[in-house]
LOMAR-438246 format. One record per residue (C-alpha): residue number from 1; z, y, x. Coordinates in pm, 1 decimal, padded with zeros to 6 digits. Each point is the difference from the previous one (the first is absolute). Layout:
<atoms>
+-----+----------+----------+----------+
: seq :       zz :       yy :       xx :
+-----+----------+----------+----------+
: NUM :        Z :        Y :        X :
...
+-----+----------+----------+----------+
</atoms>
This chain:
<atoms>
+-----+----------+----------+----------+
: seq :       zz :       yy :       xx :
+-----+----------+----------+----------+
:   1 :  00621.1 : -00141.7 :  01700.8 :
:   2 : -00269.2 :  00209.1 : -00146.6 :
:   3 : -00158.0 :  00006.3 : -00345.9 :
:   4 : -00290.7 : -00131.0 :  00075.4 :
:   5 :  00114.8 : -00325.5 :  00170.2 :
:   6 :  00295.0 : -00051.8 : -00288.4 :
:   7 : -00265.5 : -00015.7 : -00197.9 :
:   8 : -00169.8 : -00284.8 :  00207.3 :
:   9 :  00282.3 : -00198.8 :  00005.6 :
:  10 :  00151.7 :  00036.5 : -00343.8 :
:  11 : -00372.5 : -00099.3 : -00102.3 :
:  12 : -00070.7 : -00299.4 :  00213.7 :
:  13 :  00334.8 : -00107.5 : -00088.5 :
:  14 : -00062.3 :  00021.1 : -00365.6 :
:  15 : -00301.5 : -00238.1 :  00099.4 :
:  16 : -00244.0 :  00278.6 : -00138.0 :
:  17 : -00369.2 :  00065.6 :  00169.7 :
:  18 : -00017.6 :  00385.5 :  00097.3 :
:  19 : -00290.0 : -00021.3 : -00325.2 :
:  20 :  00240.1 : -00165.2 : -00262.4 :
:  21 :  00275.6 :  00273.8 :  00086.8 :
:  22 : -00296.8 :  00297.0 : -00026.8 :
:  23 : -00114.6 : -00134.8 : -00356.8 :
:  24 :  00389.7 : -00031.1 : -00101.5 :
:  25 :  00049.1 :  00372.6 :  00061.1 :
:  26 : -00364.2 :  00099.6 : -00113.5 :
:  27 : -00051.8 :  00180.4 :  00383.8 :
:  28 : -00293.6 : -00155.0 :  00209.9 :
:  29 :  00088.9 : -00248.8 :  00331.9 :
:  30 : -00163.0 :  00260.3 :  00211.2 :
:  31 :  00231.6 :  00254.3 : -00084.4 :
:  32 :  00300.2 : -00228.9 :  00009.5 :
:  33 : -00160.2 : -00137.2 :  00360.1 :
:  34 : -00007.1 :  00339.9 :  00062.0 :
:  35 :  00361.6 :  00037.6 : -00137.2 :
:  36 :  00167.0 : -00293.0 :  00224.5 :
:  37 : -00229.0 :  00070.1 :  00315.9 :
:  38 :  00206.6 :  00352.2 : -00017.1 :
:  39 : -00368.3 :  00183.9 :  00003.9 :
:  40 :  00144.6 :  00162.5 : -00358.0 :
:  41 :  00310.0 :  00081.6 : -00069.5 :
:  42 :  00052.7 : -00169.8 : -00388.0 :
:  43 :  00061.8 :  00272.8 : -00257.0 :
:  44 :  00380.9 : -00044.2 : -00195.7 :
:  45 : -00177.0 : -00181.9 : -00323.9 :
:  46 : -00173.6 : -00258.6 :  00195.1 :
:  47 :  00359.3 : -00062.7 :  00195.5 :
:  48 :  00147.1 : -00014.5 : -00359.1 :
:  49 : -00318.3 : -00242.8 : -00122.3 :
:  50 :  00085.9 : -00212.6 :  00292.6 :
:  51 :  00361.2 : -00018.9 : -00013.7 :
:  52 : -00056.5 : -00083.0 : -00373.4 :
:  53 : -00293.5 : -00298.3 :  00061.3 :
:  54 :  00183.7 : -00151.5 :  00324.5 :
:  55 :  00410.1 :  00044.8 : -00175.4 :
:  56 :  00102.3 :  00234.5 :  00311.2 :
:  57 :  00230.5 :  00122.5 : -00208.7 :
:  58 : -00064.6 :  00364.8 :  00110.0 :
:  59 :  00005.5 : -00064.8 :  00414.8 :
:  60 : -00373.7 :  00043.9 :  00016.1 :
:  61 :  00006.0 :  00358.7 : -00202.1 :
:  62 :  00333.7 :  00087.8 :  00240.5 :
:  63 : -00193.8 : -00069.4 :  00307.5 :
:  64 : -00185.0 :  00331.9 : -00067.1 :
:  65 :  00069.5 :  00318.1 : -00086.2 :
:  66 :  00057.2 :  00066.2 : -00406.3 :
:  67 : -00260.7 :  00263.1 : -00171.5 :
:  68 :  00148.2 :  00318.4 : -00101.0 :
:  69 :  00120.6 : -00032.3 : -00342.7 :
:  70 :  00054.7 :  00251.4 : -00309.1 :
:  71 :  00329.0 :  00169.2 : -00080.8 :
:  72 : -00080.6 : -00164.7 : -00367.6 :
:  73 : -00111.7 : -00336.7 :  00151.4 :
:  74 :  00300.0 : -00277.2 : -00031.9 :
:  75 :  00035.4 : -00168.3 :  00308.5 :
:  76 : -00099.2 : -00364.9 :  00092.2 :
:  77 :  00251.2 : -00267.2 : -00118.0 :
:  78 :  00072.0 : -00351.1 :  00143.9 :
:  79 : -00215.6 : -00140.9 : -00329.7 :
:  80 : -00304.9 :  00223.7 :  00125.4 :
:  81 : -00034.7 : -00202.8 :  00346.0 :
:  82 :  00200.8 : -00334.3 : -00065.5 :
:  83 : -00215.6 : -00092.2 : -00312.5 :
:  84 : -00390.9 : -00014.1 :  00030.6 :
:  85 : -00195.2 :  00266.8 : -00116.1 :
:  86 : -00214.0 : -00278.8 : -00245.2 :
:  87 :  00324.4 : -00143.4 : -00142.8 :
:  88 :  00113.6 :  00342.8 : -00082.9 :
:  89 : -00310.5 :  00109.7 : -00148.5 :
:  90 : -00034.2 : -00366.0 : -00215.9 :
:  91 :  00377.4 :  00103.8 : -00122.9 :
:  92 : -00080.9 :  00336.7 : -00066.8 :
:  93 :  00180.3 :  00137.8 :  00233.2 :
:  94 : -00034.6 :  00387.1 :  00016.4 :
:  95 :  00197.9 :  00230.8 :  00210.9 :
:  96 : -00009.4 :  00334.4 :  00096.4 :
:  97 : -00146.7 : -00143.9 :  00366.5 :
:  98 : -00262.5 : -00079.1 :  00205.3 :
:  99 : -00175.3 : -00290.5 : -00236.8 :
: 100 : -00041.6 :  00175.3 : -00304.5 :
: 101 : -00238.8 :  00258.0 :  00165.6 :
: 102 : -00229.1 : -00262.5 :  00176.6 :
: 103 : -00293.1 : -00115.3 : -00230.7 :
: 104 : -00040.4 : -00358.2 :  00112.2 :
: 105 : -00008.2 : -00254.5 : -00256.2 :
: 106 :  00292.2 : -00186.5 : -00114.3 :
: 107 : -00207.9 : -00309.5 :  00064.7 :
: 108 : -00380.2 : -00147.1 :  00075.3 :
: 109 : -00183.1 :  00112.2 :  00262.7 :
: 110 :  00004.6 :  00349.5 :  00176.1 :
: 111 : -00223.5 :  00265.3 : -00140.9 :
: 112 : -00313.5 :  00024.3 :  00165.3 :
: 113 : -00041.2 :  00267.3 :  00257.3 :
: 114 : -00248.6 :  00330.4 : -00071.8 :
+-----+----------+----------+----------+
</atoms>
């Protein structure tokens, strides 16, 4: 099964409108329309953000390919995809990994777009 239609179901299972999931992970429901319809291929952060906001667990991010990554960078760990990215952020929870480069807000609404 593709990305795109993981997505779907992990999201209509998790009893979440295509809109509610968007403003979760801050990305518009066009794009993540876009995203499921497989008209875009998703970008590794948004696989991350959706792993994190629908508890995947990491088996949306591993149905794609993973971004090339820094000799310095530390690799993902289990606690990067099996906890979500808000809960992490409320604790505090920095680590040389994806989520401490984004600059979404630990909590409240996403920023608005430029």
């Amino acid at each position: 099964m593709g990305f795109g239609a993981e997505l779907r179901r992990r999201r209509i299972e998790a009893g979440l409108s295509l809109g509610k999931l968007a403003t979760l992970i801050c990305f518009s429901k066009g794009h993540l329309s876009k995203i499921e319809r497989g008209v875009k291929a998703p970008s590794h952060d948004l696989a991350q953000l959706c792993d994190s906001a629908l508890n995947a667990g990491g088996q949306l991010s591993g149905l794609i390919s993973a971004p090339e990554r820094s000799v310095d960078e530390a690799p993902l760990t289990d606690v990067d995809v099996a906890v979500p990215w808000t809960l992490r952020m409320q604790a505090g929870g920095e680590s040389a990994s994806w989520h401490s480069t984004l600059r979404r807000p630990a909590a409240g609404p996403c920023p608005p777009a430029l």
